[in-house]
N, C-alpha and C positions, 0 to 999 in steps of 0.2 A: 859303183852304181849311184847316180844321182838320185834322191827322195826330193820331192814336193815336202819342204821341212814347215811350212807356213797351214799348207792343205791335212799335214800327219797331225799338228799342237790341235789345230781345230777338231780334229776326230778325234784325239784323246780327250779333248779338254770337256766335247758332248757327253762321250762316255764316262767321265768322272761325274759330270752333273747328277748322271741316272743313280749314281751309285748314294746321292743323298738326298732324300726321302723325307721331307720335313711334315708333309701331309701327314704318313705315315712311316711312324717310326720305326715299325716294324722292318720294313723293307730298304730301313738306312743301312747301308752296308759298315757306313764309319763313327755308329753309334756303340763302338764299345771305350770304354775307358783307359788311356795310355798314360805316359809321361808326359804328354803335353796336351792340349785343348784339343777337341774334337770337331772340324767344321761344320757350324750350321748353312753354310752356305761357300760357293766357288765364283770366285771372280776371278778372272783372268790375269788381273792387274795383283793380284794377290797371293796367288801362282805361278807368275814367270819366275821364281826363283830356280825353277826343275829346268827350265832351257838356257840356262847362263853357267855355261862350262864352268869360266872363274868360282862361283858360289859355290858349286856342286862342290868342285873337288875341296873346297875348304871346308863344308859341310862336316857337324861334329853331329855323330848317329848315334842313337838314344840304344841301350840296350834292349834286345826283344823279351817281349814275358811270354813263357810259355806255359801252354796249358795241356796235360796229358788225358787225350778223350780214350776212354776204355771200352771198346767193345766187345760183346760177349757170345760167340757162336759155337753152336754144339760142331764139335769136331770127334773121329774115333778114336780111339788109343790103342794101345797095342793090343790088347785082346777084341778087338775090334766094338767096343761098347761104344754109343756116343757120349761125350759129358761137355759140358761147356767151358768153353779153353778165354779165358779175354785175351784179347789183343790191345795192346796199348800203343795211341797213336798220338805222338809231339806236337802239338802244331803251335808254331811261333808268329808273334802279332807283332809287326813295327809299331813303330809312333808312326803318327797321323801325317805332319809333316814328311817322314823317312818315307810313307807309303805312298806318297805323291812324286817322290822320285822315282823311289823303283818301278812306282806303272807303268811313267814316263818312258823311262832307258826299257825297260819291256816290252813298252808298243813301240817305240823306233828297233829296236834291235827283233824285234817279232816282224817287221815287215821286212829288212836286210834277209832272214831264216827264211820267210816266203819264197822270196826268189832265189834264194842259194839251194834250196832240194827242188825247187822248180826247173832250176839248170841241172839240177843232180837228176829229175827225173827220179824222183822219191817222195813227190807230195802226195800221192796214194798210200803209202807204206805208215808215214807217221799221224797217228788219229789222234792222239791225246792233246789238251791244251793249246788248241788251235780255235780260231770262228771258220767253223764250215756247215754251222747252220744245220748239223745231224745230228741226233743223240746216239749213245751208246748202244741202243737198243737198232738203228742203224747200221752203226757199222759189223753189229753182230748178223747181223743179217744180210749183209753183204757178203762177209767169209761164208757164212751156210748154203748161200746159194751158189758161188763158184764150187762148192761142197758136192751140191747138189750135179751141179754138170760136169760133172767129172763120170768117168765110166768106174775107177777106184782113186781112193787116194789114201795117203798120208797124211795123217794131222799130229803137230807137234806143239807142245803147249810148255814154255819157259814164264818161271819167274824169277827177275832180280831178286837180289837179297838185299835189303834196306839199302834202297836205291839211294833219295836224296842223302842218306847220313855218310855215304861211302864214296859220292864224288870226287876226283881226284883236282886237285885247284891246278895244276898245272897243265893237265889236260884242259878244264873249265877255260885259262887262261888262253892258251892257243887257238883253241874254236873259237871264244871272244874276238880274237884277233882277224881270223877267216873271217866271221860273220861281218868284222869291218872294214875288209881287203887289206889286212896290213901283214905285211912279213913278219914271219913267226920270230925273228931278231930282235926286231922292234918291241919298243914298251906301247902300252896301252899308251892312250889319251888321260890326262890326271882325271878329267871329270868320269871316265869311265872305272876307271882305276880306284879313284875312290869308290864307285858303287862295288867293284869286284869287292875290291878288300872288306867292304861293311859285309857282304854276304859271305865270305871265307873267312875271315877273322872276326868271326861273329860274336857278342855276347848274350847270355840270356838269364834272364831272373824268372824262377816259379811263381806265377798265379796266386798258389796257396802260401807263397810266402811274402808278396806282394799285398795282398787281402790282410795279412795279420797282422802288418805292422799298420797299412793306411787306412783306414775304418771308409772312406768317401765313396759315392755310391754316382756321387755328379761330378762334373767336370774333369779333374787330370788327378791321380792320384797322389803328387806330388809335388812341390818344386823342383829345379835342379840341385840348388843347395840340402834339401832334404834327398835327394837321390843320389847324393855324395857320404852324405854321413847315416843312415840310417839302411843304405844295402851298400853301398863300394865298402866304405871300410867295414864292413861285418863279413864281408867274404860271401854272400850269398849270390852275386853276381857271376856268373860261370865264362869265361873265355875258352872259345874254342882253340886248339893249341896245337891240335891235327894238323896236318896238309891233306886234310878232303875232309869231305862233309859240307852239306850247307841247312839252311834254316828251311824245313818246310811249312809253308804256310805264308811264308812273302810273294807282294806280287809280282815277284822275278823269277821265283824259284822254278816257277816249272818250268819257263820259256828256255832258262839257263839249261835245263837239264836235257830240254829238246836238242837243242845246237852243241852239248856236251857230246852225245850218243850222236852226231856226225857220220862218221865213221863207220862205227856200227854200222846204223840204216845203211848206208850205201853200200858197204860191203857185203851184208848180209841180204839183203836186196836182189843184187845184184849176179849172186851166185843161186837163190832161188829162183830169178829170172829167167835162168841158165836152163832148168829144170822142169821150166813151163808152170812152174807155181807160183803159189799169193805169198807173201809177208808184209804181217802187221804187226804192229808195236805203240802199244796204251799204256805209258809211262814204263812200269815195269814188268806191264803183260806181254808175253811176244807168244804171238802165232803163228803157224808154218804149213802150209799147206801144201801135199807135191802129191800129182797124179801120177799111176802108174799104169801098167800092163799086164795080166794074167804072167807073161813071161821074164818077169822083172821080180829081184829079187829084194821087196820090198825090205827086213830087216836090216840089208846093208845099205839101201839107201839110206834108210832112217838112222844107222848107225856114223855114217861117214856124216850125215848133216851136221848130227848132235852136235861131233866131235869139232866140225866145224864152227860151228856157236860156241861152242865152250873157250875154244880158242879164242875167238874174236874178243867175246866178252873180256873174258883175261885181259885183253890187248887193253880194254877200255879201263884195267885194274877193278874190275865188278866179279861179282862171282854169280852163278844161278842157282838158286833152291833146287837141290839136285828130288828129294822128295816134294816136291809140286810139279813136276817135272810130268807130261802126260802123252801117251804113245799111243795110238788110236790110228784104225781103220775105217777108212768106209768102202763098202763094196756092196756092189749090187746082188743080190741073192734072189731067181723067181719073182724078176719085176719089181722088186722094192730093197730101196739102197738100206744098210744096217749098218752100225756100227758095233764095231769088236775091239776086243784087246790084241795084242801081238799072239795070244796063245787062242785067237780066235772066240774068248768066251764074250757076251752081249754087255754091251757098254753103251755112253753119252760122251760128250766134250760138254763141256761149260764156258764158255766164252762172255765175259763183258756182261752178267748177270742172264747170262739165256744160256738154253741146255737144250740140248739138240742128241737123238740117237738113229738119226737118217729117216725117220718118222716125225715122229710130234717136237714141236715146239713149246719150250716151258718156261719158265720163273727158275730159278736156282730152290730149290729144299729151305735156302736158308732162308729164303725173301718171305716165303709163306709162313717159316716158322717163326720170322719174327712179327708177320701182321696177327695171326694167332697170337700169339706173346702179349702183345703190345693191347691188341682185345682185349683179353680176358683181363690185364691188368686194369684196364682204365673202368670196364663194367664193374670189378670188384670195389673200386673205389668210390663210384657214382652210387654204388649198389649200400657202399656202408654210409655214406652221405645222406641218402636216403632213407635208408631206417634209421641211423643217428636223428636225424632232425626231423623225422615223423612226416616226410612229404607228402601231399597228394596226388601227386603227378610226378613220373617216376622220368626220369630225363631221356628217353631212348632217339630225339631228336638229335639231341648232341653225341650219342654213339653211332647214329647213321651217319649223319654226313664226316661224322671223321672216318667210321669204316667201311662206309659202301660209296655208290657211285654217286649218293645225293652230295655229296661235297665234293670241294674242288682240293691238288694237290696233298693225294693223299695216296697209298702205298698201289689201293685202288685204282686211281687214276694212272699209278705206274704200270701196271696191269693193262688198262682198258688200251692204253696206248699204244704197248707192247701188241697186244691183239690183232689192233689195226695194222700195225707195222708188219707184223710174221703172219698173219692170217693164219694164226691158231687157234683149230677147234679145240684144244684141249685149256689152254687161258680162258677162253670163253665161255668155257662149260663150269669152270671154277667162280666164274665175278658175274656170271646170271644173276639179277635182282633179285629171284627167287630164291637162290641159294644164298644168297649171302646171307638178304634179312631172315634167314629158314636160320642159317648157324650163329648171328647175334641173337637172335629170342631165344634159341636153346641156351647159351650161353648166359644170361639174364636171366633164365627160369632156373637155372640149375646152382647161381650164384645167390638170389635172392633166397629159394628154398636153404641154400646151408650157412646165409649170414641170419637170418630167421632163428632157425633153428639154434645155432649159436647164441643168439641172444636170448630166445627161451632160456636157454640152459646157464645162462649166465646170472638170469635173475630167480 
């Protein structure tokens, strides 16, 4: 396939501009601190190095720093109590330079993926890490409503299991190949060949061991020469040594990961298609919808799909979280669709942060309990702030607008958005102005009365 390569550099080159934000720095994407200098600014002339094959593949890539973000959500346990379980999530930072390559080879190789499921006739099926100008909150609403006009159906709900760390590089390498029309015999291109290899034989140095040796807070954390002798020879530097895995958090990693899972999509596609049902797949979320008939023996259908995903997956060397694993009804009962377990008791799906039970439309449990969370935390601290320093004016401006609708992007506005998109009365009945400011003043009165109190008791 021929590309307009002169028309693609110009629409990457826009899109890198946006990404640094000297106004505000807040919204500079390439304002954190690497092995080398941080761009204040993009020239063209100062960037062709990413479209000159020769440079590429001689290109020596900086090791990534990774930083492990923890997150913490009440989940059940075996006696079925909730308790909060964290989740610990990688994420790896190129250098500055490294990350101007991989966008590069990412948006050429992300428009070759456009047209290759375009022919597959699978640009429906794959939603994640693509521009199609929808959010999540979309595409969940899109499965609910083919939900919806079905007379019954099927719904099946797979997760990968540490998707990017489990990629197979030899599959990775093959799809690379497809994505560039080349025979799977054939070697890459060196300039591409070098980005494969920088994302498969990855190295990575921790954050927190990075911070302790370089104290700098501006510019690059190091020389080369001091990035030789103060982490290579100390062993701190970690080489990937696998054959699969890649770095999540580059800006390749996802796009690789789409054209990885090939196969998959298409085969799995392709046999729900068969079916008269939807499949969707959001990185490592996959969804399966198949309608049936009063006369249809739904458990085997559900059973043979399974069994056929499980297979598939295999084939891609991936496995599925056999317990996230979710098997779900819908059927119409007295003019209004429900959803049930396979043993018919009353249930929801969850999909892509919404929660659906053939009725109402919601938030996930978890979304609400971390904007609670996340409230009460920040009033308690405004709260000791303020009786700490003897204010007159108690700050409940800056608690609105981050928790109600007076501010912009905030868990709220993910909410208000949601609303409009599913026309849910039951969102709506939750982010009423009345209600919200009704449950931060209770929250403030009831926090201010026991840090009071407290401090009575203290003096």
């Amino acid at each position: 396939m021929n590309l307009d390569i002169k028309k693609l550099q110009n629409q990457w080159y826009e899109l890198e501009i946006e990404k640094i934000d000297n106004e505000n720095p807040k919204n500079n994407k390439r304002r954190y601190i690497h092995f080398d200098f941080r761009p204040s600014n993009i020239e063209k002339k100062s960037i062709d190095f990413v479209w000159k094959p020769d440079i590429v593949a001689r290109h020596s890539f900086y090791p990534f720093i990774r930083n492990t973000i923890v997150t913490r959500r009440k989940k059940a346990d075996s006696s079925g109590i909730r308790i909060l379980s964290p989740k610990p999530r990688p994420i790896s930072y190129a250098s500055h330079k490294d990350s101007l390559l991989f966008s590069w080879y990412n948006y050429y190789l992300g428009q070759l993926y456009e047209e290759k499921i375009k022919d597959l006739d699978i640009k429906n099926a794959v939603i994640a890490y693509r521009t199609l100008k929808k959010s999540s909150v979309d595409f969940a609403k899109d499965v609910f409503d083919f939900i919806k006009n079905q007379s019954n159906s099927i719904v099946l709900c797979f997760d990968i299991h540490g998707f990017f760390d489990h990629l197979d590089h030899k599959i990775l390498k093959n799809k690379w190949k497809e994505i560039l029309g080349i025979e799977e015999q054939n070697n890459l291109p060196p300039d591409h060949y070098a980005i494969y290899k920088a994302l498969t034989k990855y190295s990575t140095v921790e954050l927190k061991d990075v911070k302790t040796i370089f104290k700098t807070k501006t510019g690059r954390y190091c020389p080369p020469e001091d990035l030789r002798n103060k982490l290579s020879k100390t062993g701190l530097i970690k080489k990937n040594k696998e054959q699969f895995g890649i770095p999540q958090g580059s800006p390749i990693s996802a796009g690789a990961s789409n054209f990885y899972m090939l196969d998959f999509d298409r085969t799995v596609n392709c046999e729900v298609d068969k079916l008269g049902g939807l499949y969707r797949r959001y990185s490592d979320d996959i969804i399966v919808v198949i309608p049936f008939s009063e006369s249809d023996d739904y458990k085997k259908i559900s059973d043979n799909l399974e069994s056929f995903i499980m297979d598939k997956i295999k084939e891609q060397k991936l496995e599925i979280q056999k317990e996230k694993t979710e098997k779900k009804i819908f059927k119409h009962n007295d003019k209004r669709l429900e959803c049930v377990n396979f043993d018919l008791s009353p249930s929801k799906v969850q999909y892509l942060g919404i929660v659906f039970d053939g009725l109402n439309l919601d938030l996930r449990g978890s979304t609400w309990s971390r904007y609670h969370r996340k409230l009460s935390k920040f009033i308690s601290l405004k709260t000791y702030r303020f009786i700490k320093n003897d204010k007159k004016i108690f700050p409940k401006k800056q608690i609105y607008e981050r928790f109600s609708d007076f501010g912009d992007n905030n868990i709220i506005g993910y909410a208000k958005n949601a609303e409009r998109i599913l026309q849910s009365k039951l969102i709506h009945k939750k982010t009423t102005k009345h209600r919200l400011i009704g449950t931060i003043n209770k929250k403030i009165k009831i926090e201010v009365d026991k840090q009071t109190k407290r401090q009575n008791y203290t003096h």
